[in-house]
N, C-alpha and C positions, 0 to 999 in steps of 0.2 A: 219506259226505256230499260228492257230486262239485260243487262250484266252477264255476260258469260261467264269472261272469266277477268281479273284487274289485280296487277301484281305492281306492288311501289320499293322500288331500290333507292339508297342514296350515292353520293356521290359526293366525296369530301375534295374541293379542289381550295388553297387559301391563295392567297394574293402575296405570300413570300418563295413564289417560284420552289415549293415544295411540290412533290408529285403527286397527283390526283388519286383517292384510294377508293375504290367501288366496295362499298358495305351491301350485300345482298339482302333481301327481303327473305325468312324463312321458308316461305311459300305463299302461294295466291291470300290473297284477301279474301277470308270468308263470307260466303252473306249473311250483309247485317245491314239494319235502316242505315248506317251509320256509311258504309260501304254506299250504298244505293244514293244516298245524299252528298255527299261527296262525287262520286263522281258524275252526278245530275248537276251539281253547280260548276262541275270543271266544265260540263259539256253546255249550259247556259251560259259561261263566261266565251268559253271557246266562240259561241256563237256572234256574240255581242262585241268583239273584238273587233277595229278596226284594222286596216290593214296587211290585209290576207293577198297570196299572191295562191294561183292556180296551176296544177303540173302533174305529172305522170312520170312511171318509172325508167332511169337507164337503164340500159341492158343487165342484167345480172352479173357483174364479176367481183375482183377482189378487193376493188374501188367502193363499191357499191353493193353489199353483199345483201341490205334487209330483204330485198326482195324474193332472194332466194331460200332465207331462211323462214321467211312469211309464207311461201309457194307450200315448203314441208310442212309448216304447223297446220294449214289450211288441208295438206292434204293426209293427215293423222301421224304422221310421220314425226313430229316434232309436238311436243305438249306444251301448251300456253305456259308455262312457267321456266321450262327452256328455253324458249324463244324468249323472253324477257331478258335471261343473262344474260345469253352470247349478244344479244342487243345492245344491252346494257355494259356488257363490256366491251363493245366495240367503242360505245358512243364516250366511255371514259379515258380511253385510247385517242379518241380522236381530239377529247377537250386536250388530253396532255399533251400531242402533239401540235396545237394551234397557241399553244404556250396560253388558253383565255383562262380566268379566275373563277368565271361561274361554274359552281359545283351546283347541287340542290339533288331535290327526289325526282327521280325519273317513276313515272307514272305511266304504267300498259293498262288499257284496258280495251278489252273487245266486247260490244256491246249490239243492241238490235234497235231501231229505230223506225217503228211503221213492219214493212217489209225488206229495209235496209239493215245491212251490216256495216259498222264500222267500227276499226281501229284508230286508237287516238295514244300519242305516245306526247307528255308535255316530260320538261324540266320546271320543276316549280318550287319557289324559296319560301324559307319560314319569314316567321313573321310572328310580335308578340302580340299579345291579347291579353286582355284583364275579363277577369270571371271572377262569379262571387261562389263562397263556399258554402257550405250548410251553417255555418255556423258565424255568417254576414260579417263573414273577411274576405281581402279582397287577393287575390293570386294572380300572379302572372305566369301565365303559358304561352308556349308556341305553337302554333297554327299551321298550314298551309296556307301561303298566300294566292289564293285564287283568283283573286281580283285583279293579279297585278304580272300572268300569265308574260314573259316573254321570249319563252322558246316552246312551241306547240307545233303538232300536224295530225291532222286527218284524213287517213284511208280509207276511202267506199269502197268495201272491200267488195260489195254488189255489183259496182259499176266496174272494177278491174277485171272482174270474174266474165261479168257477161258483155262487159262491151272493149274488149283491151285496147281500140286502135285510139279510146278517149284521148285526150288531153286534159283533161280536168279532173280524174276521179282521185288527185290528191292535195289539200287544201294546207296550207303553211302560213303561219304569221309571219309576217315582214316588216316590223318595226320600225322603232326608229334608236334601237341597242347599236345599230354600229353594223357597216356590211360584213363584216369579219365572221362575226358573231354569227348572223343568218348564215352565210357561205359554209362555214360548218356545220352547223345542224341541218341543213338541208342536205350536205352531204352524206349526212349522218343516214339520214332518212332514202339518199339514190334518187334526188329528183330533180327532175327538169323544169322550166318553167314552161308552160304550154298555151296556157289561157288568160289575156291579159284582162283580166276582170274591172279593174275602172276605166281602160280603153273600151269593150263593148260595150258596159253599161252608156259611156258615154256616144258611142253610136246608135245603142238602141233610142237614147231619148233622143237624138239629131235625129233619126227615122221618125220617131211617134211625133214630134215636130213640125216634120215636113207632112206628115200624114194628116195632120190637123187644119194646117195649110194648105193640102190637096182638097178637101174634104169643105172648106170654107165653112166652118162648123161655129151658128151662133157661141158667142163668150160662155152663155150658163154649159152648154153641151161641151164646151173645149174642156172648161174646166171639172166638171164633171168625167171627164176621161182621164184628166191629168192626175185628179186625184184618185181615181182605180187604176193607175197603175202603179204609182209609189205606194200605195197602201199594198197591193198584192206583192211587188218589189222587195219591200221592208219588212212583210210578214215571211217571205221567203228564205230573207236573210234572218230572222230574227230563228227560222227555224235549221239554216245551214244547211236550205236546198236550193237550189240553180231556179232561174227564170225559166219556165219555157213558152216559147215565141207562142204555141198552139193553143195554148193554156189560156194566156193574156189575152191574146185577141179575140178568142169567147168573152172574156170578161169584159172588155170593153167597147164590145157591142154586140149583143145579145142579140139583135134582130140577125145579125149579119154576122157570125160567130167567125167565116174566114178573111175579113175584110182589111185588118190591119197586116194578118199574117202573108196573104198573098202582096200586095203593098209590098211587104217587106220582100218578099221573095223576087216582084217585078222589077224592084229599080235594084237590086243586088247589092244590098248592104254589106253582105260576109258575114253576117251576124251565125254563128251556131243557132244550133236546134233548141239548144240549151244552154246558159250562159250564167254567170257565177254574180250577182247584184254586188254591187260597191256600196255600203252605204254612204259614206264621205259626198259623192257622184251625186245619191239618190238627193243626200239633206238638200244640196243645193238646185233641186230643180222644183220649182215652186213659180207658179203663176202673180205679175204685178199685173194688176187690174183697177182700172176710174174710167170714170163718165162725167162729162159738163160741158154745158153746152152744146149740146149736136157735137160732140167729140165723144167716140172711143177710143181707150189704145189698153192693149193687154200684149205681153209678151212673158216668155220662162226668163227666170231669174239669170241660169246662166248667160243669157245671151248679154246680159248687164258687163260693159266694162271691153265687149268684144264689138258686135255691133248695133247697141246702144251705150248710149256715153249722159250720163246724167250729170249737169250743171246744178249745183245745190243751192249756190248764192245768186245764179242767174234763172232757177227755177226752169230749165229748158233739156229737154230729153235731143238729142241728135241720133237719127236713125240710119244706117247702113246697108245696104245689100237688101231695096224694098223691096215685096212680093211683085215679081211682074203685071198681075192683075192689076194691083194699088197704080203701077210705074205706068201701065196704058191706059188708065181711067184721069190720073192727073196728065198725062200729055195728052190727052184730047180736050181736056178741059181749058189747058193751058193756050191749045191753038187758035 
């Protein structure tokens, strides 16, 4: 993860409706392991962070201005350290006028990932820590709280560049601090929301569903599929890249590498090319599976609660919306 350039201002805002005071950074962060580690854990933390919402930028104006100040830096006109203040003082500008109490370090860093570029701008609080000295006493210091990230976003600055009409190539946390809170910093940042990332995930897994379904795929091969796709899913998320549909469906059947994907494309899910994993979505799709007696039954976990309904003390599953196959095989039996 090579660091271009990563510049850290703070930003004093108290909670007695005093005026917010922007203390600058003297200049970039030089490189150092120390540099390099740090903003590897903001960018693992950033990763592993639930609750991300997906967007792209508004038009450029005075509402909205990062974009166009990012357009200059990008195109030499503006040095990575400029572009940090006028940022940075916008964004203390904007805390003052939303009357909110969180102050902390605003954090710029533009960095390389693979053959990607991204910008990631967080607001991020101290926090103390105890450390031992050379001479086994023990001191308290303040830290950066990276752990406990709750104002973040990242810009692909690769996918702005070369594919602009996206709707995803900007990624924002969406907590659970309070709408107010997000509604500002996302304004901070000029973004829209575009791509609803726990609604597709949750039509990609009703499509892979129905595909399993279509497919009348013994239990060991259902489940077998079930688990390469939240494994590829989760390592995606884990790395803070999108799903994509072309990708997957090699993975999950190698003999027949377009078979999930066209599927998807025949019955017209809407699903993008490329689509942003929810992990929250992902945790809960997991296969229930038993056998006894000349009985199987296997179903995704989500379907629990919607159309199956489990009786605990009466020991009895109640099923919903059966597969038509199953629905004409019991009414001929039945006649």
């Amino acid at each position: 993860m090579p660091v271009r350039h990563s510049v850290i201002h703070k930003i004093d805002k108290k909670p007695d409706g005093s005026p917010a005071v922007l203390f600058l950074g003297a200049a970039e962060q030089v490189e150092s392991q120390a540099r390099d580690d740090l903003m590897s854990q903001l960018n693992e933390n950033y990763n592993a962070a639930t609750g991300k919402a997906w967007g792209f930028f508004h038009a450029e104006s005075g509402a909205h201005p990062l974009s166009g100040w990012l357009s200059k830096y990008l195109a030499g006109r503006f040095d990575f350290f400029n572009f940090s203040v006028t940022a940075a003082d916008h964004l203390t500008k904007l805390m003052e006028e939303s009357n909110l109490t969180t102050g902390g370090h605003a954090l710029f860093c533009h960095y390389q990932q693979g053959l990607t570029e991204y910008l990631v701008i967080a607001l991020v609080q101290e926090t103390e820590a105890v450390t031992m000295t050379e001479e086994l006493s023990l001191l308290t210091v303040k830290r950066l709280d990276l752990d406990h990230i709750r104002l973040a976003a990242r810009i692909n600055l690769s996918e702005w560049k070369n594919n602009p009409q996206s709707k995803q190539y900007i990624s924002y946390l969406k907590g659970k601090q309070g709408r107010k809170l997000n509604d500002y910093f996302r304004d901070f940042i000029g973004c829209q929301e575009g791509i609803d990332g726990p609604g597709e995930t949750r039509t990609l897994l009703k499509a892979f569903s129905d595909f399993v379904e279509s497919e009348d795929l013994p239990e060991e091969s259902a489940r077998e599929k079930t688990h390469t796709l939240v494994s590829y899913s989760m390592a995606q998320a884990k790395l803070g890249e999108p799903i994509t549909l072309d990708e997957l469906s090699g993975l999950i059947d190698e003999d027949r590498p377009k078979n999930f994907y066209d599927f998807i494309k025949a019955k017209d899910y809407g699903l993008s090319e490329a689509l942003p994993p929810d992990k929250k979505t992902l945790n809960k799709f997991r296969r229930f599976t038993g056998r006894a007696e000349g009985m199987s039954i296997s179903f995704e976990a989500h379907l629990l609660g919607d159309k199956i309904e489990f009786d605990e003390a009466g020991g009895t599953l109640t099923l919903r919306g059966l597969p038509t196959q199953l629905t004409e095989q019991l009414k001929r039996a039945s006649s």
